[in-house]
C-alpha positions in Angstrom: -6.9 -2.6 58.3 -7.3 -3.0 54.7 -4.2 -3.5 52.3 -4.4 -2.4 49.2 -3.4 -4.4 46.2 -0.8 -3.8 43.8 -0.9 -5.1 40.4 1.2 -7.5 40.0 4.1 -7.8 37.2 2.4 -10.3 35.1 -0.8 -8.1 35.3 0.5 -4.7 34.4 2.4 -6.6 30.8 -1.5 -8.0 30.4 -2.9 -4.6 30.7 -0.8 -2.8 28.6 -1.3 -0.7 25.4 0.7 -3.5 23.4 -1.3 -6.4 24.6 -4.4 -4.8 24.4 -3.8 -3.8 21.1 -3.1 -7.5 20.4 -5.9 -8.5 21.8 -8.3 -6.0 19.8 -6.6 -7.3 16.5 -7.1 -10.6 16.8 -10.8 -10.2 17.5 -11.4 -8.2 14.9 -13.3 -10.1 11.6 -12.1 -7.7 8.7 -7.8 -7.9 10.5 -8.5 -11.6 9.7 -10.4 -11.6 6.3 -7.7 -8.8 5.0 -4.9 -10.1 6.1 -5.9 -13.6 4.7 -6.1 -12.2 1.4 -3.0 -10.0 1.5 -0.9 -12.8 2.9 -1.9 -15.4 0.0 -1.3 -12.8 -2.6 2.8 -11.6 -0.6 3.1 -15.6 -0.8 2.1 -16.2 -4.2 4.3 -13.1 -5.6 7.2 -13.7 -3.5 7.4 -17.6 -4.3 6.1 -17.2 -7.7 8.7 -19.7 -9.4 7.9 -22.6 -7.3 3.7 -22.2 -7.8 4.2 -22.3 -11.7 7.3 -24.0 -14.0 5.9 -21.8 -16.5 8.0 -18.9 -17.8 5.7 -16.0 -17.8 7.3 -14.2 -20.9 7.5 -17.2 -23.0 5.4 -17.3 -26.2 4.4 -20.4 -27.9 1.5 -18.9 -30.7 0.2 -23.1 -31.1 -1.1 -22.3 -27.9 -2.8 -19.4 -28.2 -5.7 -18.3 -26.3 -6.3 -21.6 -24.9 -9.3 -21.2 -22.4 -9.8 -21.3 -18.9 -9.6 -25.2 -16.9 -13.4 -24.5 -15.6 -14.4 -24.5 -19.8 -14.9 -27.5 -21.6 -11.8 -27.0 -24.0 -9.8 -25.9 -20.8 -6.5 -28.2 -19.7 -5.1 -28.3 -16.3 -1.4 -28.0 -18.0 -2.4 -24.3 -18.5 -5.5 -23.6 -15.8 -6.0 -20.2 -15.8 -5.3 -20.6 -20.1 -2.8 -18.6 -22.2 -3.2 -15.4 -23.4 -3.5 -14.1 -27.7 0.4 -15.0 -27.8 0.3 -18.4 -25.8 1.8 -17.4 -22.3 0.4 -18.9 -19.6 -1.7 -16.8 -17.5 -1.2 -18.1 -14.4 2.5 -17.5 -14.3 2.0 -14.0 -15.7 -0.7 -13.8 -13.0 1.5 -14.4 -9.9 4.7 -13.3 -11.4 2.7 -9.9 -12.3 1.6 -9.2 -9.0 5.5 -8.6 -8.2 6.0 -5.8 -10.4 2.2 -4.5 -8.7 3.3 -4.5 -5.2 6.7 -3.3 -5.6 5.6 -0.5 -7.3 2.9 0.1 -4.7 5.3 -0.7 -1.3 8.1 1.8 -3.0 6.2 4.3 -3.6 4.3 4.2 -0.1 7.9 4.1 1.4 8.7 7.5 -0.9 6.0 9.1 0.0 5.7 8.4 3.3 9.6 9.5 4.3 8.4 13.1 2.7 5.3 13.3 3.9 6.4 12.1 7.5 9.2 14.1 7.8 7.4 17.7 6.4 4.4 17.0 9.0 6.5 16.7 11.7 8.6 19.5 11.2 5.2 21.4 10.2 3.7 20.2 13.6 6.8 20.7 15.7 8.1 24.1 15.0 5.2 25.8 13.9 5.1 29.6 12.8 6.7 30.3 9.7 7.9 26.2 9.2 4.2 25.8 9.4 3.3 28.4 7.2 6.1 27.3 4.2 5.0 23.6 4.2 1.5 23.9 4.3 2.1 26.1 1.4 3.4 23.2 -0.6 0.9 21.1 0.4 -1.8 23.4 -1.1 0.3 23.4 -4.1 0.2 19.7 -4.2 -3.5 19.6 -3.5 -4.6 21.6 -6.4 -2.7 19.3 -8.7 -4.7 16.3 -10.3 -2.3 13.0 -9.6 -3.6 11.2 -12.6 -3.0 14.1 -14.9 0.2 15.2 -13.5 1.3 11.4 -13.3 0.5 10.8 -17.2 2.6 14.4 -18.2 5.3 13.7 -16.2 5.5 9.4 -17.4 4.7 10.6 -21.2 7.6 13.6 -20.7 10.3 11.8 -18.7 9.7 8.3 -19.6 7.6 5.2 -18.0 10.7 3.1 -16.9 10.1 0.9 -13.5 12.0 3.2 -11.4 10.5 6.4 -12.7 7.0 5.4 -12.4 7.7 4.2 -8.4 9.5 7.8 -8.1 6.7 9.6 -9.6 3.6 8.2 -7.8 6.0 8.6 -4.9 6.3 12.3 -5.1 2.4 12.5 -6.1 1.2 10.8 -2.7 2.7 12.7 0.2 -0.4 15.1 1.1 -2.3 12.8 3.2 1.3 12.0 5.1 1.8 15.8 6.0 -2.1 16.3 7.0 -2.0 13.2 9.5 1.5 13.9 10.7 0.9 17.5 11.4 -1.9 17.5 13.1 -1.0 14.3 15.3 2.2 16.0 16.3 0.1 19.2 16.7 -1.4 17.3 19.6 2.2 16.2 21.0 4.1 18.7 20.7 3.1 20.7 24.2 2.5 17.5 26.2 4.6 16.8 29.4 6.2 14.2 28.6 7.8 16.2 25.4 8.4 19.0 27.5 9.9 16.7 30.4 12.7 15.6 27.7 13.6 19.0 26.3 13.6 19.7 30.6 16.6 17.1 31.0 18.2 17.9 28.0 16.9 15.6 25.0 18.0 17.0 21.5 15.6 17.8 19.0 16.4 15.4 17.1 16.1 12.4 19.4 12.4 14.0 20.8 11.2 14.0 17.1 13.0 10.4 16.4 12.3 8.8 19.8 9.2 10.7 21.5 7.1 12.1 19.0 7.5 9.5 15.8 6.3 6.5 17.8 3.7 7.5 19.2 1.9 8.5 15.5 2.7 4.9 13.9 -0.9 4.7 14.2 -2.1 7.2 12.2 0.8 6.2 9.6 0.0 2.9 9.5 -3.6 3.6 8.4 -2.9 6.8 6.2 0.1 4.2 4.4 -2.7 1.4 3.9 -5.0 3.7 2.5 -1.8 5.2 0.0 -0.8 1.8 -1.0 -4.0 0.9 -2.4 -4.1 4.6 -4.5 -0.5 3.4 -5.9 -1.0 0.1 -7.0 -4.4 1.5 -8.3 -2.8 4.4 -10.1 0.1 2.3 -11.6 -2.9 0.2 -13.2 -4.3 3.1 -14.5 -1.2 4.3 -15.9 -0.4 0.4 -17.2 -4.2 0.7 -19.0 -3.4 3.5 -20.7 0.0 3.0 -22.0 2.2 4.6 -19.9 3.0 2.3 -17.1 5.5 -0.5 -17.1 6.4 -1.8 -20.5 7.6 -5.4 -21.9 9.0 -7.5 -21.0 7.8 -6.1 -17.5 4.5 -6.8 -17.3 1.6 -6.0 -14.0 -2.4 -6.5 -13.8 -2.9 -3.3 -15.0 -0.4 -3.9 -18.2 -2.8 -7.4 -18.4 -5.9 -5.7 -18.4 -4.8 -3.4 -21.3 -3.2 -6.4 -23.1 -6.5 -8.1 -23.3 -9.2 -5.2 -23.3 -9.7 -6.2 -27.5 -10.7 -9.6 -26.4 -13.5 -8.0 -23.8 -16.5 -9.3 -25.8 -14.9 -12.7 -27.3 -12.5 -14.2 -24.0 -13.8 -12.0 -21.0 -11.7 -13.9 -18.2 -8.3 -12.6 -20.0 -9.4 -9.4 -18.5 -11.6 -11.1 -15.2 -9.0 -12.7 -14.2 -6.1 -10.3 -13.6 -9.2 -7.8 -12.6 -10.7 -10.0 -9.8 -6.8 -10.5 -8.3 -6.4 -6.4 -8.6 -9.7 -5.6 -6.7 -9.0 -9.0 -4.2 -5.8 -7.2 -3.4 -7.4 -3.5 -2.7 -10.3 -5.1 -1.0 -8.0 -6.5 1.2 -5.8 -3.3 2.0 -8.7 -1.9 2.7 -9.7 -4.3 5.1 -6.3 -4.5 6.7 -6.4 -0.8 7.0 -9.5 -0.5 8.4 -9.1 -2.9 11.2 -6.0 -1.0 12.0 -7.6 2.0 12.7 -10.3 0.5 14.4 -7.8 -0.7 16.9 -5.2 2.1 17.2 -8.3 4.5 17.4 -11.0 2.3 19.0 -13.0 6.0 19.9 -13.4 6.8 16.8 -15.4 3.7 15.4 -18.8 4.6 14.4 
């Protein structure tokens, strides 16, 4: 007579969703490629004192506009060169991608507590809940960002915190659509309906239930808002009316140098090619995310 096998503990922890997620991940080229990029460019931000002696704000006009170490007249003291008031660009390169991501992780975090939080509810109750948020999200929708970003930064002010509030409150749509619809999907399952059968608050079923099991979705939707945020606060820095000196980003850079396109093109390459290396790589990040929390959906 034939036994049949049970799985073993060891094989049940190799077969489950964690592990296989894991294992997905690390397979997956574009994870590695992304996250290789992002990671050097966290580093360099957050240890951007001990990369460069150089005080990023200090101008010495004797060195002005001293060029590049790959030109001739280049020096390795300065190796990315100073810029038309004699900073040095590599310490206003690394210390300028902290001001970039802080704007871009702050406002992700804003946006995605308001965005998470109205799809849920929006999914979860339904009916008139439903009916009230999705309202305000077709409110939001017919508003341009970049439009409604400049009024509000040339009206209030374009102070750090204001600007990381603003694009905040500008980015919660795709939150709310994700959300919604994912807890949609949840809401009637048994295992939710098992927990409101033994008593589970609403509270805890939303918080402990329904909110894991969408991380997902969030994950991707918050790589996806990241990149618009730091991409937007460039946009905003180009034009004027994003972070002012002493602070200083890649956007700010970029408008800094745009009158010296034609004479010193890397003052505006440079801070260029480390704003697109850092969306490329968000990108990348957030794509192999999906491809692994969502593996069905791959094309």
């Amino acid at each position: 007579m034939a036994i049949a096998a049970t799985p073993t503990s060891n094989q049940a922890d190799a077969l489950s969703p964690g592990r296989i997620a894991l294992a997905r991940i690390l397979r997956h080229g574009s994870f590695w490629i992304g996250g290789g990029i992002l990671l050097v460019i966290v580093l360099a931000a957050l240890f951007a004192p001990a990369l460069n002696s150089h005080d990023p704000t200090f101008q010495d006009l004797g060195k002005r506009l001293i060029p590049p170490v790959w030109d001739t007249r280049g020096s390795w003291a300065n190796p990315l060169g100073t810029d038309q008031l004699g900073r040095d660009y590599l310490a206003r390169l690394i210390h300028g991608g902290r001001i970039s991501l802080l704007i871009g992780f702050t406002s992700v975090i804003i946006s995605g507590a308001i965005g998470t939080a109205l799809g849920i509810a929006a999914g979860y109750w339904g009916g008139r809940v439903d009916l009230v948020i999705n309202f305000f999200l077709t409110i939001r929708l017919t508003l341009p960002v970049v439009l409604v970003a400049l009024v509000v930064v040339a009206l209030v002010g374009n102070s750090l915190s204001v600007l990381m509030l603003v694009i905040g409150l500008l980015l919660w749509d795709r939150f709310v659509i994700v959300t919604r619809s994912a807890t949609q999907q949840l809401a009637h399952l048994e295992f939710i309906t098992a927990a409101r059968a033994i008593g589970s608050s609403t509270p805890r079923i939303l918080l402990r239930e329904i909110l894991p099991n969408i991380t997902g979705p969030l994950i991707v939707v918050a790589s996806v808002e990241l990149a618009h945020a730091i991409l937007l606060e460039a946009a905003l820095s180009f034009l004027g009316l994003g972070v002012q000196p002493p602070l200083f980003t890649w956007g700010l850079m970029v408008a800094e140098a745009k009158s010296q396109l034609l004479f010193r093109p890397w003052l505006i390459a440079v801070p260029a090619a480390a704003l697109v290396a850092l969306i490329f790589a968000i990108n990348l990040v957030g794509d192999a995310i999906r491809d692994v929390t969502a593996p069905e959906g791959r094309a």
